[in-house]
Structures are given as structure tokens and as C-alpha cells.
C-alpha positions in Angstrom: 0.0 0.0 0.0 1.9 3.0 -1.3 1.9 6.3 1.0 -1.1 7.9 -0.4 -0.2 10.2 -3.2 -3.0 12.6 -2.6 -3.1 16.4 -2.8 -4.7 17.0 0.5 -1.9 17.0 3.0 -2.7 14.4 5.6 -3.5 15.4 9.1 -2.9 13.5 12.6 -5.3 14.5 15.1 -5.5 13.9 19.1 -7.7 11.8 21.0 -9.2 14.7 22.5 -10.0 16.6 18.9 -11.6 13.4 17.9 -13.9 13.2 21.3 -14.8 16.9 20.4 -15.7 16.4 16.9 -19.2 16.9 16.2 -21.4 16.8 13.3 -21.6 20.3 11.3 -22.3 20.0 7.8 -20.2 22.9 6.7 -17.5 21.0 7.7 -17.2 18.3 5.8 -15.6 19.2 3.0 -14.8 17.6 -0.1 -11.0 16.8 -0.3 -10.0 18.1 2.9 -9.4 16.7 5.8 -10.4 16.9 9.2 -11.1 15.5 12.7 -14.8 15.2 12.1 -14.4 13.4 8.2 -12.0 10.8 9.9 -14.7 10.6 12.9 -17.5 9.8 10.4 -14.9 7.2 8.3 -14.5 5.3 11.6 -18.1 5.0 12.3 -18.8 4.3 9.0 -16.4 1.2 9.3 -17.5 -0.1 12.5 -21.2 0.1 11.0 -20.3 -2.0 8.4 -20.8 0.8 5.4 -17.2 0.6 4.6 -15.5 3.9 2.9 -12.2 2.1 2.1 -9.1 3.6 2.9 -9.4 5.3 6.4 -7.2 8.7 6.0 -9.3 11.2 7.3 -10.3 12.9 4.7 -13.7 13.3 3.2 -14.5 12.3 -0.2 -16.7 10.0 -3.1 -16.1 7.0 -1.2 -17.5 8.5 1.8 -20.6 9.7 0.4 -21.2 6.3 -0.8 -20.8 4.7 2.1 -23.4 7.3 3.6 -25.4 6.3 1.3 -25.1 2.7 1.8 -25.9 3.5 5.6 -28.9 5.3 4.5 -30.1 2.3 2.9 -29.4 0.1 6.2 -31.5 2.0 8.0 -34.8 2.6 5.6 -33.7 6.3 4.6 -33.5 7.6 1.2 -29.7 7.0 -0.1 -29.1 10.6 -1.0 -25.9 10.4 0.3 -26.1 13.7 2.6 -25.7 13.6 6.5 -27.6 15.6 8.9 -27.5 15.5 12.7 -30.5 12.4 12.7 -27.9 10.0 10.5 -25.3 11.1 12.2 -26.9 10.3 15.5 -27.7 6.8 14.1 -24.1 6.3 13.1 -23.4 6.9 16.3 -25.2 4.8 17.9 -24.5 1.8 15.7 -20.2 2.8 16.1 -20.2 2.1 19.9 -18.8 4.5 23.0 -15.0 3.1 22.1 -12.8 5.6 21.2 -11.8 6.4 17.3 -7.8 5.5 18.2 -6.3 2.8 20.7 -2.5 2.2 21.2 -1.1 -1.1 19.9 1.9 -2.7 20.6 3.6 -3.9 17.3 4.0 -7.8 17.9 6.9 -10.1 16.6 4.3 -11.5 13.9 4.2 -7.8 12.3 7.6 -7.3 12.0 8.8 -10.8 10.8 8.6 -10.8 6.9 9.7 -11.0 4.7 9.4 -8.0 3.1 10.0 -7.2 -0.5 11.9 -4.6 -1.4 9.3 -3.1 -4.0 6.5 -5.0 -6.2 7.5 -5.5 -9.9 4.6 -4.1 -12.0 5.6 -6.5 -14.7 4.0 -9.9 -14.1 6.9 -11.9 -15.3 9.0 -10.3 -13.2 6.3 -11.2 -9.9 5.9 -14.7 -10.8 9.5 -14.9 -10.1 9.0 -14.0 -6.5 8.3 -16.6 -4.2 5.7 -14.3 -2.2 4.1 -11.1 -2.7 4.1 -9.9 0.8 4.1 -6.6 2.2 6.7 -4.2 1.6 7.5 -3.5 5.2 5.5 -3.9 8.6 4.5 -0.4 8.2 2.3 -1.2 5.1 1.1 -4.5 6.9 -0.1 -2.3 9.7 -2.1 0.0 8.0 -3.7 -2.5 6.3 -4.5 -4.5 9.5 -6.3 -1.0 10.9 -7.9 0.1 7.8 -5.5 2.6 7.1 -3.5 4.6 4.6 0.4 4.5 5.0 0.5 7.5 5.1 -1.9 8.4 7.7 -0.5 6.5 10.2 3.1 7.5 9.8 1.5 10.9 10.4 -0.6 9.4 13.2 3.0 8.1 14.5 6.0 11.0 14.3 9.5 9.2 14.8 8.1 5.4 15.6 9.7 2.4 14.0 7.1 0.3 12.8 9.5 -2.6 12.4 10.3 -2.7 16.6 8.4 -5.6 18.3 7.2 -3.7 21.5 7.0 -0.4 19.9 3.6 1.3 20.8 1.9 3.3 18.2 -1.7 4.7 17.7 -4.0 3.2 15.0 -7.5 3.8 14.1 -10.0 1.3 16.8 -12.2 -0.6 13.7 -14.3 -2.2 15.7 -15.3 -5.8 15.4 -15.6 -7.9 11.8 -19.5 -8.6 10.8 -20.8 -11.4 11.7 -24.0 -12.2 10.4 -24.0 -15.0 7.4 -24.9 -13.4 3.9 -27.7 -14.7 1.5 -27.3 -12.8 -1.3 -24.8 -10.6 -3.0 -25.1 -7.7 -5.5 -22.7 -5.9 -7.6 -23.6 -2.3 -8.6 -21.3 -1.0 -11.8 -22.6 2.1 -11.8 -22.1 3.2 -7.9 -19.1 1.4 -7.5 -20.2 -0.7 -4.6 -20.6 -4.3 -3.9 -23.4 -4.7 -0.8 -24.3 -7.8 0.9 -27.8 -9.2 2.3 -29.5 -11.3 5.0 -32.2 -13.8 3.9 -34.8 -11.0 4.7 -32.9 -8.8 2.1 -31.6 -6.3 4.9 -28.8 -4.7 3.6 -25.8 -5.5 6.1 -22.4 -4.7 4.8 -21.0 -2.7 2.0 -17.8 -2.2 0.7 -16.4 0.1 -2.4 -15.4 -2.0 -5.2 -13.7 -1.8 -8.3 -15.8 -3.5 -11.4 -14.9 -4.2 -14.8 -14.1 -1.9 -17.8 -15.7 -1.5 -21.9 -12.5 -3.6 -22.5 -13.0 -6.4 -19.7 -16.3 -6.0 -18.7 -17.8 -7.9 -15.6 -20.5 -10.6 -16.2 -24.0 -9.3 -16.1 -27.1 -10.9 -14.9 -26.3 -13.7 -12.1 -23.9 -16.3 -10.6 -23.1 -18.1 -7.8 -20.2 -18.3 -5.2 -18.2 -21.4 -6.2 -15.4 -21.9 -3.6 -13.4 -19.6 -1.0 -9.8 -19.6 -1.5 -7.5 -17.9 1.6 -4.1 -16.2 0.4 -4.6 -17.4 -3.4 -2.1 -17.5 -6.0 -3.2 -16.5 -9.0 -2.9 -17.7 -12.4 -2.1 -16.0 -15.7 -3.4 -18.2 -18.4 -3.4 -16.1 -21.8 -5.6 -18.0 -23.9 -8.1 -17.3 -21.3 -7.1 -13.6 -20.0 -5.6 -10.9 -22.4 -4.0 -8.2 -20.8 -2.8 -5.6 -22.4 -0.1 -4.4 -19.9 1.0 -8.4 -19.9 3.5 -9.4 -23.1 4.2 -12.3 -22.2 2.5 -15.1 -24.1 3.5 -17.9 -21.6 1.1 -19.0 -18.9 2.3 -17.4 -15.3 1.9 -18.5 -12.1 2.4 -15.9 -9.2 2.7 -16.5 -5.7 0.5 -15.7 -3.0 0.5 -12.7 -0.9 -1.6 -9.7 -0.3 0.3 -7.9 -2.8 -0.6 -10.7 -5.6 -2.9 -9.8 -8.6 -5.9 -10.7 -6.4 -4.6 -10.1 -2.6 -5.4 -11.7 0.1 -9.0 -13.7 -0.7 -10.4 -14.9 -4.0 -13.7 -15.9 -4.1 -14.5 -17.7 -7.1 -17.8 -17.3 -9.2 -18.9 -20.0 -11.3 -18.6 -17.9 -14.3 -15.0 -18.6 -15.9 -11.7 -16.8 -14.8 -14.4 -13.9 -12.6 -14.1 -13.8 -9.0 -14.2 -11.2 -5.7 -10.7 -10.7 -4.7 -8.4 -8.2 -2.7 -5.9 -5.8 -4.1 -2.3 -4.9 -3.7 -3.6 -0.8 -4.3 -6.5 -0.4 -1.4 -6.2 3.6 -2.0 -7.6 3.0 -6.0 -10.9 0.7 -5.3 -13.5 2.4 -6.7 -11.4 4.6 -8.4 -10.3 2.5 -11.6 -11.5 -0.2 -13.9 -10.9 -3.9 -13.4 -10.2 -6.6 -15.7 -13.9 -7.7 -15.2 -13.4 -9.5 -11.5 -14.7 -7.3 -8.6 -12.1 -5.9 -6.2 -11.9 -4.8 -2.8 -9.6 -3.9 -0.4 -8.0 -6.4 1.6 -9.8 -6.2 4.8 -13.0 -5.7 3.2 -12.7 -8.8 1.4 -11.7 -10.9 4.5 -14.6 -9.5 6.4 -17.0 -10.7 3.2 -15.1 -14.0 2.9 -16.1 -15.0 6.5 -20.1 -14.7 6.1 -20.6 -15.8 2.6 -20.7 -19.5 1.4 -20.7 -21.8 -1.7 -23.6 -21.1 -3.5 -24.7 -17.8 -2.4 -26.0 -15.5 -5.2 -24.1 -12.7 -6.6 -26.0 -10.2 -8.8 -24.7 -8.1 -11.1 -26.3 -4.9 -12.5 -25.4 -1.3 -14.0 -22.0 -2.9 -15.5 -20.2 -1.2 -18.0 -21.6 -3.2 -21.7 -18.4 -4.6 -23.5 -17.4 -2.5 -26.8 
């Protein structure tokens, strides 16, 4: 996860800034950042209504997920928060404070670590993992973070020091309830998640297929559940135009693999719901047809889903 490359300088703020932030419209802001936008991404997250990449500050994939939360709770997904939603957000986040400390463990620091991640996939199926590239990246992805944020969250620490304590955003727990039905929306960006009563319980920002690789429309069905995948290059199946090679690849896992930390396969061929090595783009680009989602996301969705369950697609992107 690459420091976040952003325009909006990155801001740390104290526990005591976050306790006092309070919901006032005219402070949220798009593409600035603040101790109330990184409040209301926190809350967002612990309610299930993911907004990717915590960083605190506000933008598209924070609406959404205000939206999404709308939709949770029988309100009209408009995507604007007023002191009621807000309220609710509350309520459903929990009294725990938005940061804890955390001591970095001997499991965060061990590695390996690669020294950067090839974009050429010939050159990554020549690694024998596509791990992190150093505990600082691992532990922003274990908080839902941007790199960048928590270095600035964390002056002077060395996040490869067993013992070392450092502050980190307080996610709250995974969800827990089992999913009976998934849908894929191309046109918001979002993949959300259903009970059997078709109560919307999770959503996450998702990345969905392009006019060159467009995902599948209509229905399919979850296949299998594969935990830290490799993933396979086959070129008389997949055609990628950034890939030259015309041999078929195999590149090892890792949650900086093609497909991250979790595929789960769809019984349409070579499609799946997978994690990505670039949390900070979801939503932001076009896929090769699969659906991605950030690494955490997809663990979280991987947990509560099973073979079988229905995945809908609708509003993708028609092929050329």
C-alpha cells in the first residue's frame, strides 16, 4: 500500500479533537481533511458501510458509504448527512474511542518483506511471495489505514520494533452475520451484501470491470473460498494488455498478488471477488472484469458468505 499520493496534505489528530468532533455540515468538505471526516470514516467502518481507505479525509467513497448507511437503515440514499444520521451512526459505532494504542508484535515485523513490487508480471511470478513491503504497510492495512496516515498518526516510531507502541484507528469488530445474497452495482461502485430478509448489512467500495473487460452481467453463484490465493495467468483465457508475455504465469501468493489476500470464485470462468495490492484505487479504476476490494473488506466478506450464495450483477459497463 503505497503512502497515499493525494493532494490534501494528511493530518494527525489527538484523541481529544476526535472526542470533540461533532457533526456540522459545513465541515465536511470535499478533499479536505479533518477530525470530524476521519470521525464519520470510523463509524462508517464499524457500522459495516465501509469507505475504504481510512485517512481522514472526506470524499466520493465517503458519500457512498453514507449512502449505503442510508439504505441500512430505511432512509432515502441521498448520500447527505444531517444531525439524525449522524446520531444513528453513532449509535450503531459504539462508546469506544476512534484510536487505541497497539503494541507492534513479533508476527508484524517478521517478513519478509519485498523490497518493492515489480509491475511487470513476469517479473512477480518470479518471487516466491508477494508480501508486504515493510510492517508499516502490513499495519495499515490491519487498521484500515492509509500509510500514510499512520506514519503521520506516528512521528518518529519504528514500525519494524516488536514492543514499539503506536496509535491506530480502533475498527471495531468484523461482521458477523451469514450473507444470503450478494449484489454488484457498476454504476455506484459498490458491492453490498444481504441477509435472507434482504436487509442490507455490509458494504464495501469495489472496483468492477471496464468497456474492454467488462464484468458478467445478470447472475452467478459463489463457487469456492480460496484464503491467500495464488493466481494464475493463463493467456488464452485472460488478455491483458499491460501483460506481453505469451506464456502461462503462475504468481505466488500474498496480499500484494494480482488478487490479494482472498479470491472468491464465481462460477462464471476466470471472474471472481478478490483483494488488491492498491487499497487507495478501489473504486477509483476499472478492473479486468473480476470485482475488487480492499483487503480487509474482502476478508470481512469472505467470512459470512458461502458456496452457492448469489451474486447479482447490475449497471455494469456493456463490452465495446
Amino acid at each position: 500500500m503505497p503512502p497515499a499520493a493525494a493532494k490534501t496534505r494528511l493530518q494527525a489528530f489527538t484523541a481529544e479533537q476526535l472526542d470533540k468532533a461533532e457533526f456540522k455540515a459545513r465541515l465536511l468538505q470535499r478533499s479536505r481533511s479533518s477530525a470530524l471526516a476521519l470521525k464519520l470514516q470510523v463509524l462508517l467502518d464499524r457500522a459495516h458501510a465501509s469507505p475504504g481507505v481510512i485517512d481522514g479525509v472526506y470524499g466520493a467513497s465517503n458519500i457512498q458509504a453514507i449512502k449505503n448507511f442510508q439504505i441500512m437503515n430505511g432512509l432515502e440514499p441521498d448520500g447527505k448527512i444531517d444531525k439524525d444520521i449522524w446520531e444513528k451512526l453513532r449509535q450503531a459505532g459504539g462508546d469506544a474511542p476512534i484510536l487505541k494504542d497497539y503494541e507492534i508484535t513479533k508476527d508484524d515485523v517478521k517478513g519478509p518483506f519485498l523490497e518493492s513490487v515489480p509491475e511487470d508480471y513476469t517479473e512477480k511470478a518470479k518471487l516466491k511471495r508477494l508480501g508486504f513491503t515493510s510492517a508499516g504497510e502490513g499495519l495499515a492495512e490491519k487498521f484500515h489505514m492509509d500509510e500514510g496516515f499512520l506514519a503521520a498518526l506516528n512521528p518518529g516510531k519504528a514500525f519494524d520494533k516488536a514492543g514499539e507502541i503506536i496509535i491506530v484507528i480502533d475498527t471495531g469488530g468484523r461482521m458477523e452475520s451469514q450473507v444470503q445474497r450478494i449484489e454488484v452495482d457498476g454504476r455506484e461502485n459498490v458491492l453490498r451484501a444481504y441477509d435472507g430478509a434482504n436487509r442490507l448489512l455490509s458494504a464495501y467500495p469495489a472496483t468492477i470491470g471496464s468497456t474492454d473487460t467488462p464484468s458478467p452481467s445478470g447472475s452467478a453463484k459463489v463457487r469456492t473460498i480460496a484464503q491467500d490465493p495464488a493466481y494464475y495467468y493463463n493467456p488464452n483465457k485472460l488478455n491483458f494488455a499491460e501483460v506481453e508475455t505469451k506464456e502461462q504465469l503462475k504468481i505466488a501468493p500474498g496480499p500484494n498478488n494480482p488478487v490479494g489476500a482472498v479470491w472468491i470464485d464465481l462460477d462464471r470462468e476466470t471472474y471472481g471477488i478478490h483483494g488488491t495490492a492498491d487499497p487507495a484505487d478501489i473504486g477509483k479504476e476499472t478492473s479486468h472484469g473480476c470485482v475488487r476490494l480492499t483487503n480487509w473488506d474482502v476478508e470481512e466478506l469472505a467470512a459470512v458468505v458461502k458456496k452457492g450464495t448469489p451474486v447479482d450483477f447490475m449497471n455494469v459497463i456493456a463490452a465495446r
